[in-house]
C-alpha positions in Angstrom: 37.7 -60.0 307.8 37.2 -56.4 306.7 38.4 -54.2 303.6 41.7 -53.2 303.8 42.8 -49.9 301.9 45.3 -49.2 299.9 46.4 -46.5 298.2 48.3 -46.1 294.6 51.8 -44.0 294.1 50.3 -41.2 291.8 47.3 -41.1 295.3 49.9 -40.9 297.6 51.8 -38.3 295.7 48.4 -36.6 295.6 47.9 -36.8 299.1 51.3 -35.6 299.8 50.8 -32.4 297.9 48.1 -31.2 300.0 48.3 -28.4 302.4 48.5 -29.8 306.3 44.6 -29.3 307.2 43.4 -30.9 303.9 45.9 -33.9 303.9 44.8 -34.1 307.7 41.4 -34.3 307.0 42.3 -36.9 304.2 43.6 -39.2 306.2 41.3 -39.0 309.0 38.5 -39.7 306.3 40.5 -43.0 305.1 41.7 -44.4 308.3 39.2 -43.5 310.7 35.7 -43.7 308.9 36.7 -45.6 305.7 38.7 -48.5 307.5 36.7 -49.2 310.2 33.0 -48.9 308.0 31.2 -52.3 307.7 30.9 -52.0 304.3 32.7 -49.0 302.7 31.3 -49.6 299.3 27.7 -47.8 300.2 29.9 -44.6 301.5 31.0 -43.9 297.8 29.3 -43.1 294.6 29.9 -44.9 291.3 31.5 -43.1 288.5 30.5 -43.6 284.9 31.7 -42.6 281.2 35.5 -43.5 281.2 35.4 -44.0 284.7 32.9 -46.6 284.8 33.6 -49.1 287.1 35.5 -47.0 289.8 34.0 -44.9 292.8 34.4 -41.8 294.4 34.0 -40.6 298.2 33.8 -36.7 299.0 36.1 -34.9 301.8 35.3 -31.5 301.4 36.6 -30.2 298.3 38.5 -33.3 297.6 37.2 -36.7 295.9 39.1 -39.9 296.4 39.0 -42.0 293.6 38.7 -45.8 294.0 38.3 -49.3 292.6 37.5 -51.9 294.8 38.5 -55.0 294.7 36.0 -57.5 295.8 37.5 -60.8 295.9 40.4 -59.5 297.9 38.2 -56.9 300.2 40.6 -53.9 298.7 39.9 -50.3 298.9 42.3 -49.0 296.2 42.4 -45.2 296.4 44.3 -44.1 292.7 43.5 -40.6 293.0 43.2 -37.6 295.1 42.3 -34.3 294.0 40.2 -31.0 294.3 36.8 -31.5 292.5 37.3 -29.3 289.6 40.7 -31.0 288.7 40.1 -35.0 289.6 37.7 -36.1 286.8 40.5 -33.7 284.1 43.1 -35.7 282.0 46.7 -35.5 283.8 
């Protein structure tokens, strides 16, 4: 059985506000390379500080924010955002 992905409200609201190329280019990244990787967890880097425990992968200017869920083989994608805005408060 492989990861599944899923992805929070206040993501897809993120991913939503994206212009067509970038949310495009989003999705492609998630269900296309994510979804289908053996083992998803060696695309992303860890965060730390008071994001310790979550990761991040990188589509273009955009990061995508996650927690995995091991026991349950979840992707859970709770943010996405440029780069200068994603790691900000709000």
């Amino acid at each position: 059985m492989g990861w599944t992905i899923e992805i929070a409200d206040i993501a897809l609201a993120d991913i939503k506000k994206l212009g067509k190329a970038d949310r495009d280019r989003v999705l492609k990244f998630i269900y296309e390379r994510l979804q289908n990787h053996p083992d998803p967890k060696r695309l992303a880097e860890p965060l730390f500080g008071s994001f310790a425990g979550f990761g991040r992968f990188r589509v273009g200017d955009y990061r995508l924010v996650c927690r995995f869920l091991d026991r349950r083989l979840v992707i859970l994608i709770v943010r996405v955002k440029h780069r200068r805005d994603v790691y900000r408060p709000g």
